[in-house]
TORVEXTI-841060 format. One record per residue (C-alpha): x, y, z. Coordinates in steps of 0.25 Angstrom, whole numbers, padded with zeros to 4 digits. Layout:
N
    east   north      up
       X       Y       Z
...
This chain:
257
    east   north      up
    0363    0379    0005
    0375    0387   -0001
    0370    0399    0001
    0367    0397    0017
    0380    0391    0019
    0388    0403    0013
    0378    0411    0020
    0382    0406    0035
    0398    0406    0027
    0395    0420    0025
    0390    0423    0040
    0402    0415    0046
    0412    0423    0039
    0404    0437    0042
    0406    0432    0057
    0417    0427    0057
    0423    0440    0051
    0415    0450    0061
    0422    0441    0073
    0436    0443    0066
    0433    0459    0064
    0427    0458    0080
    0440    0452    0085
    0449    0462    0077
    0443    0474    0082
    0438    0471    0094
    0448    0459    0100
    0444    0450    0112
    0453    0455    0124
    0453    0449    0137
    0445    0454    0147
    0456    0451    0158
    0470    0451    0151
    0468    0461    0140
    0474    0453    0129
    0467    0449    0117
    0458    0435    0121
    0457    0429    0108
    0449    0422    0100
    0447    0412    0113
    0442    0426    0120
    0427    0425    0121
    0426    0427    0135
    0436    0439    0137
    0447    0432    0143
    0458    0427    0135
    0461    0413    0138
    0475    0417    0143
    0466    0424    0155
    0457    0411    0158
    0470    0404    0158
    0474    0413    0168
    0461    0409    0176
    0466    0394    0179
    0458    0382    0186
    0459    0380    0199
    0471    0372    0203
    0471    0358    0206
    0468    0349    0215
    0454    0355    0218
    0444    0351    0228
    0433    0342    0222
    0423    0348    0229
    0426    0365    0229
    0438    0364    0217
    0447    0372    0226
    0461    0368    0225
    0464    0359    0236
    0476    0364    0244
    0479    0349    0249
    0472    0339    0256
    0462    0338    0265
    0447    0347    0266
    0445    0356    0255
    0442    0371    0263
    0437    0377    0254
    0426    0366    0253
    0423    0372    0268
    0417    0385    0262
    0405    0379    0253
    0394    0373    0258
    0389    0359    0258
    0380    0361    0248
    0391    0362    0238
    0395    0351    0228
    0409    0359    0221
    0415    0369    0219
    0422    0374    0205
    0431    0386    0201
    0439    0389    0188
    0450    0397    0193
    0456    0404    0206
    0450    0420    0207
    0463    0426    0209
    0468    0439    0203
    0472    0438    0189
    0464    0431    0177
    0455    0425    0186
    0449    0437    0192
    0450    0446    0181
    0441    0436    0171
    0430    0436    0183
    0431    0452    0183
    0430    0453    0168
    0416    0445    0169
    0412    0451    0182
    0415    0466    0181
    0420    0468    0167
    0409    0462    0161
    0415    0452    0150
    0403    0443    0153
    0409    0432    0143
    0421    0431    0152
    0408    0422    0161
    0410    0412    0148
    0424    0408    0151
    0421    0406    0165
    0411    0398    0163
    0419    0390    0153
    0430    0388    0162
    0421    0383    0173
    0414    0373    0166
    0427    0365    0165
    0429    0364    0180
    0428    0349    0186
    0416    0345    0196
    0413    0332    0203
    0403    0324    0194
    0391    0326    0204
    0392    0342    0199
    0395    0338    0187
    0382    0329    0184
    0373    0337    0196
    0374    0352    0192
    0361    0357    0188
    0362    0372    0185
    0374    0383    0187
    0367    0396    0197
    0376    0406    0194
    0379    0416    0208
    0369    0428    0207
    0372    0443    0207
    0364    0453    0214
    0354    0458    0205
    0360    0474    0205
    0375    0467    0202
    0368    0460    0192
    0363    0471    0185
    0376    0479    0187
    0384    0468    0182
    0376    0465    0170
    0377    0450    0172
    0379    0439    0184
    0393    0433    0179
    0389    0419    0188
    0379    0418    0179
    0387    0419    0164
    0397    0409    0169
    0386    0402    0175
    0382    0400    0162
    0392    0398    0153
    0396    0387    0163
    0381    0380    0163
    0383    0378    0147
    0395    0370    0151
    0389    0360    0160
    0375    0362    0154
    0366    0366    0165
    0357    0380    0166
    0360    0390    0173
    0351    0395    0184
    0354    0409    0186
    0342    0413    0192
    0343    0401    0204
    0350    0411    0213
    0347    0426    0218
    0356    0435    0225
    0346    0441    0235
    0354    0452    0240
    0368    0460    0234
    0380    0456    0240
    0394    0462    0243
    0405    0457    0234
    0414    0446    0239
    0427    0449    0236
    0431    0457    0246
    0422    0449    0257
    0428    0440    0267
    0424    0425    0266
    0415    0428    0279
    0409    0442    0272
    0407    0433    0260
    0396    0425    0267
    0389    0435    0273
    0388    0443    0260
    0382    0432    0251
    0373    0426    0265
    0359    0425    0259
    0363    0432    0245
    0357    0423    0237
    0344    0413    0235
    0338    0404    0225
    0329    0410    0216
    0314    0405    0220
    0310    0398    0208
    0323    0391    0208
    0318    0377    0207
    0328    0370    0201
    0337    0373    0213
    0331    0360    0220
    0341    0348    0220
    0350    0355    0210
    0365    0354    0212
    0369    0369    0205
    0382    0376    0202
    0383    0389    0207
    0392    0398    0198
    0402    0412    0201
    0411    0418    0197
    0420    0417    0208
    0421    0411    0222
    0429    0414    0234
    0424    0409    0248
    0409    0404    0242
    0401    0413    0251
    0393    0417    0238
    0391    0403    0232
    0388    0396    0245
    0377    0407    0246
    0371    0403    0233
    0373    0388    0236
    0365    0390    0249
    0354    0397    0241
    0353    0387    0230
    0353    0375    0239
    0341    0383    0249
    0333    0383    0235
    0336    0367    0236
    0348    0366    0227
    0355    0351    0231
    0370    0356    0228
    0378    0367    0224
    0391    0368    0216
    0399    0380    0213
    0407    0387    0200
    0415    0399    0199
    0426    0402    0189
    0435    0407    0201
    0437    0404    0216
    0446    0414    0226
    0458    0406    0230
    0458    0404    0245
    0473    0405    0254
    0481    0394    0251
    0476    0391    0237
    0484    0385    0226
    0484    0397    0215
């Protein structure tokens, strides 16, 4: 017994002393800011950067979680079909931190940057139906050729970090993009729809849709044309409900930064 205890005491220091040497000659820097991230750095970004990336300000509308700008109709509620329960985002996709952490999993290719979103996003407040209803997480699908050029579908890594948080499966393969689209970001809201129209269908064999309520998971989301698109996929497959998450939402005229 001594013997296997010194053994593992022995195997603790040898890693604990090959992690020391790691983070002496190779230092974690932050894939946004530049500095050194820390022993807290395992995603990339210091936490001084995801500080940077603050939660949407408050009040917030209980259904879409956009700030509410006073009283009265929420109209941002206006842009998301009826088929939607709620609507959740970490932090406003403006310039800076925010922007820069989605580049750095989306185009730099720190994949562990999608563990911090994740984790982020797992804290944000639903209504109690989400909360006890929500069956699985469908991560937004790439096109197969962006895929491949990509390496990775970054919906799906924070998709799953996020469903070992709330502890439900992950079903990447519920959704297919059916055909390649233009990018968004430079699209007007009415280009956006007519981009994503018919984009995307459920998977044939995707059985468990029927009478679920799912959470559809991104990156980002500015006007919902891509979202509402999956939503009106899933729920032609026989999903009840749909709910969204994104770790970042565009600001909209008038907003409160």
């Amino acid at each position: 017994m001594i013997a296997v205890g010194a053994s593992h005491g022995f195997r603790g220091f040898v890693a604990g002393t090959a992690n020391a040497l790691a983070a002496l000659l190779l230092p974690r820097i932050c894939a946004v800011c530049g500095e050194l991230a820390g022993e807290r750095g395992r995603t990339a970004i210091c936490e001084i950067c995801w500080t940077r990336a603050g939660r949407l300000p408050m009040p917030q509308c209980g259904r879409c979680g956009h700030p509410r700008r006073g009283e009265g109709a929420c109209a941002w509620c206006e842009s998301l079909p009826p088929i939607v329960r709620a609507v959740r985002s970490w932090c406003w996709a403006v310039d800076g931190a925010p922007l820069q952490i989605v580049h750095a999993l989306k185009y730099a290719g720190w994949r562990s940057v999608a563990d911090g979103m994740g984790d982020r996003m797992a804290r944000l407040e639903w209504p109690w139906d989400v909360r006890s209803e929500r069956a699985a997480v469908v991560p937004v699908p790439l096109a197969p050729a962006r895929r491949r050029e990509r390496g990775f579908n970054q919906a799906e890594l924070i998709a799953r970090r996020l469903a070992s948080h709330w502890k439900v499966p992950v079903w990447a393969n519920a959704l297919e993009r059916v055909r390649a689209t233009e990018s968004q970001t430079r699209l007007t809201p009415g280009e956006r729809l007519d981009n994503v129209r018919g984009a995307f269908r459920a998977a044939p064999h995707a059985l468990e849709l029927r009478g679920a309520h799912v959470v559809v998971v991104d990156d980002v989301i500015t006007t919902a044309a891509t979202l509402n698109a999956c939503a009106a996929a899933l729920c032609d497959a026989g999903a009840r409900i749909v709910s969204y998450v994104t770790f970042a939402r565009a600001p909209a005229p008038g907003d409160r930064r």
